[in-house]
N, C-alpha and C positions, 0 to 999 in steps of 0.2 A: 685826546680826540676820540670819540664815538666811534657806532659804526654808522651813525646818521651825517654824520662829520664827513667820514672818510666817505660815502658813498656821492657826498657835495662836492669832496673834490675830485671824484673821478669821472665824474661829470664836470667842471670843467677844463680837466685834463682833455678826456674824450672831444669836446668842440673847441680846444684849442690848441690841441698838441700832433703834428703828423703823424702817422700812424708806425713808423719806426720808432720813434722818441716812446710813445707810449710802452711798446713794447719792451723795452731797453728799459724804462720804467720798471715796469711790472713785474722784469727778471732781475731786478735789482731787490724790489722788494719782497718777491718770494725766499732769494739767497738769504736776506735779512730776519726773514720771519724763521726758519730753518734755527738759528740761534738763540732770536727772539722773539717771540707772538705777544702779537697785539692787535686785537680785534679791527681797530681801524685800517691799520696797513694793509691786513688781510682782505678788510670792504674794498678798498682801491684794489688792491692785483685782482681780485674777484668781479669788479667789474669792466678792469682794462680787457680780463682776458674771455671770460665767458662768451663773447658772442666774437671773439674773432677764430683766425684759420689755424692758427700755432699751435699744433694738437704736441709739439714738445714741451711746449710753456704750458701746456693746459694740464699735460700728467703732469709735471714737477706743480702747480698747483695744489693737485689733487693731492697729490702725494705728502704734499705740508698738509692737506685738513684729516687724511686719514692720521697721521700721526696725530694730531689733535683730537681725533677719535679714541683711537688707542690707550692716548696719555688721562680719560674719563672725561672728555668737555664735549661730548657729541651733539648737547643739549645747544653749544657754542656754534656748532657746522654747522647743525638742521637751519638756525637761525640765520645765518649769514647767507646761505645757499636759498633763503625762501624764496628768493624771487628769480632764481635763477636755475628749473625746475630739469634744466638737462644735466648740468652739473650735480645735480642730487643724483639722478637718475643713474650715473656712472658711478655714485659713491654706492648707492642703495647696490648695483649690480656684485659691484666690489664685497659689502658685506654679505650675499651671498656665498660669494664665493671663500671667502674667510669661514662662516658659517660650516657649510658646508666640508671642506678637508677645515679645517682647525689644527692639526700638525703641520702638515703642508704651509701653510699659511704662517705659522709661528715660526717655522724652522728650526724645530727643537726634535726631542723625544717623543714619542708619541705618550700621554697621560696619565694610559691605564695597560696594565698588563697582565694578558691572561693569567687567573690564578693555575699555579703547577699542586697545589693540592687537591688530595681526593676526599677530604675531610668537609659534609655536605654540608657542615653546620657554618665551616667558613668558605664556601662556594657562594655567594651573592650574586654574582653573574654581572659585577661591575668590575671582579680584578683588583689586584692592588695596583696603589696607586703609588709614584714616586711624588710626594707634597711639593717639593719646588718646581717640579714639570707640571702640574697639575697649577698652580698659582698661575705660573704664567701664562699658562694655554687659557685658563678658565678666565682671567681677568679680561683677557682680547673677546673672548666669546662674550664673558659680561658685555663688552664696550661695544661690542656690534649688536649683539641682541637691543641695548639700550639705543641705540642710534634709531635701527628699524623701528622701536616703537615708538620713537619722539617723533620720528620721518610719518609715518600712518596716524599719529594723534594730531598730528600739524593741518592734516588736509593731504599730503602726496599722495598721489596714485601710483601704486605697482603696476610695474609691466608686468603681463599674464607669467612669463618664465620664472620671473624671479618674486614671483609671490608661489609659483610652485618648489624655488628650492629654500628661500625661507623658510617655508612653513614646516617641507619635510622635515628641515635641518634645525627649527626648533622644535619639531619629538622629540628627536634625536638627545637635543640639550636639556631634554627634561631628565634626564638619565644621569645627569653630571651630578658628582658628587659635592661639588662647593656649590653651597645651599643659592647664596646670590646668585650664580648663573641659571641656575634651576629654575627659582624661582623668579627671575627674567625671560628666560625662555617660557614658561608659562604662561606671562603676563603677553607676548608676544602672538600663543598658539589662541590664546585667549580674544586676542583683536583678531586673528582671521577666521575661527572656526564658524562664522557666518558667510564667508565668502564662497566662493567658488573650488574653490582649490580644497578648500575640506570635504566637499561635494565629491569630486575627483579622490580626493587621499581616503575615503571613509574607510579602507580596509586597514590602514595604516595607522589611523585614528583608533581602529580597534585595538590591534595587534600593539599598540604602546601602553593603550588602557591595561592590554594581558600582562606585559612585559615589568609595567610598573606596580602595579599589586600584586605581583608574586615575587617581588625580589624581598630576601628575605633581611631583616634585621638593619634595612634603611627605610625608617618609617616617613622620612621625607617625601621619598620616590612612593611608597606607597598611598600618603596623603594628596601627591601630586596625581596620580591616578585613578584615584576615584574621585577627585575633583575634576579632572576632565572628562570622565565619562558622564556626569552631571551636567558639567558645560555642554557637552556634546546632547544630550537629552533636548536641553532649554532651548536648542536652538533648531529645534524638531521645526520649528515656523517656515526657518528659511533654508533650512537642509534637508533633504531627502532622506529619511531613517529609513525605508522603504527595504533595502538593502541591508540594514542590520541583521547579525546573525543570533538570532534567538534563538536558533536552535541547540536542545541538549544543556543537561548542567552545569557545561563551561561556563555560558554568561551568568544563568542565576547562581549557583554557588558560592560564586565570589562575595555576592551580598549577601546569600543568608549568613556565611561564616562571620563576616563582617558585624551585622547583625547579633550573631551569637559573642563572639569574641573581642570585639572592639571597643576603645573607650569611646566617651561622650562624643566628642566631635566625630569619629568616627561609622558608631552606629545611627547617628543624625544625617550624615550625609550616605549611606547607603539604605535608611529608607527613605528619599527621596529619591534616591535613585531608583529602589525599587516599586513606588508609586509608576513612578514617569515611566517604567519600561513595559509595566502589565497593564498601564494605558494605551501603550504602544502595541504590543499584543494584539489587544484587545480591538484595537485600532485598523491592525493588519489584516485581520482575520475579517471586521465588517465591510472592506471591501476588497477580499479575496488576494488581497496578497499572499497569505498564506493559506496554502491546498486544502483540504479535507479527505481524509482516505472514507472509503465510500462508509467504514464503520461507524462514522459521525465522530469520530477521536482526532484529535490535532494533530497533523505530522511534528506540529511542535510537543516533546516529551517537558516540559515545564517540572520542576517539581511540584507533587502533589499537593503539599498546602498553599501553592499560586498558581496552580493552572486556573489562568482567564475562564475557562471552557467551562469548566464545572465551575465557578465561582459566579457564573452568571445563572 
């Protein structure tokens, strides 16, 4: 049976069954789904119970589709859940909050541990990691990050809350060392950094761009970083860079080194980057975002071979 099947017959369960029976129903077959799942069954208790009062039946629901979640089928919840947009809404809350603590949440070890050496060359500023706490913590963070993007590419709308700890909490995941969470959570930071909530995070947006090109000898994290600082450029339209901090070498350095030292894909994507930011500049300064000390010199110190000022 479908879930087009099962959704027929809980319709006519719903107009032909009393409202106790139903329910007796519904907690029979969520017990059964617990051992067994099967999309159909799942359509029926999903629709006996979404729109009634049994907020007990409705978390042991829930609680069978976040495990579904977990187990890689998120792509299975989003679907089932489409038309029943408050039940997502509780899930979407939940992967927050997963997101978010990720130990907590696992109830394991925490993934990463401060390195105890003083040896700079192996300081990375990610820690070592124990590999089978890392698996398991990483593969849940996989499976939520993946849920939230199926949940946003589907059509749902985030509540304002939880589009602000998503999003923080996919930075955050950009930092993970197993490459598929990473590169989930990016795909993630990547669907909001048009929103609002990047508008609000822009200092945090920074502060990860710094954090992930300078970590040393994970060029993952370093590729994921100056790919967001790109994405964050492109999206000058509908964010406010206004507040970006161009002041001093800390921003341009990155690129010229970049620039000087990087391979292919790397020096391609930091002169784009560096285009888009002495547009931006240059941007700032024509309508007086950025001051003038009365000497006609930028309070912006640019380096010399891109100061905007003198380039014009």
């Amino acid at each position: 049976m479908s879930q087009a099947s099962g959704a027929q017959t809980a319709g006519v369960l719903l107009k032909t069954i009393p409202k106790e029976q139903q329910l007796a129903i519904a907690r029979e077959l969520i017990i059964n789904l617990r051992s067994k799942f099967d999309v159909a069954s799942a359509s029926v208790a999903v629709e006996l119970v979404a729109d009634g009062n049994d907020s007990i039946l409705k978390d042991e629901l829930l609680d069978v589709l976040k495990s579904r979640i977990e187990k890689g089928t998120p792509d299975e919840v989003v679907t089932l859940l489409a038309s029943f947009p408050k039940l997502l809404d509780q899930l979407v809350t939940l992967a927050g909050q997963h997101l978010e603590h990720p130990v907590d949440s696992a109830a394991i070890e925490p993934i990463a541990v401060a390195s105890e050496t003083t040896d700079p060359d192996e300081q990375t500023g990610l820690g070592r990691v124990d590999p089978n706490e890392q698996d398991a913590t990483s593969n849940l963070l996989l499976q939520w990050l993946r849920f939230v993007k199926i949940a946003i590419s589907a059509g749902h709308p985030l509540q304002q809350e939880d589009e602000k700890i998503l999003f923080t909490s996919a930075l955050k995941s950009l930092s993970n060392t197993d490459r598929p969470t990473a590169l989930a959570a990016r795909d993630l930071v990547f669907l909001l950094i048009s929103s609002p909530v990047a508008q609000q995070s822009l200092e945090a947006v920074q502060a990860t761009i710094t954090t992930l090109i300078t970590v040393r000898d994970a060029k993952l994290q370093q590729t994921l970083g100056y790919a967001l600082w790109m994405r964050l450029l492109a999206a000058s339209d509908v964010v406010d860079l206004s507040r970006l901090d161009l002041s001093g070498d800390s921003y341009w350095e990155p690129l010229l080194s970049g620039l000087r030292d990087g391979d292919a894909e790397r020096r391609k994507m930091c002169l784009d980057i560096l285009k888009r930011s002495v547009a931006l500049a240059i941007e700032q300064e024509r309508i007086g975002a950025v001051a003038r000390i009365e000497s006609g010199k930028s309070i912006i110190h640019y380096p010399q071979s891109i100061d905007p000022v003198s380039s014009r």
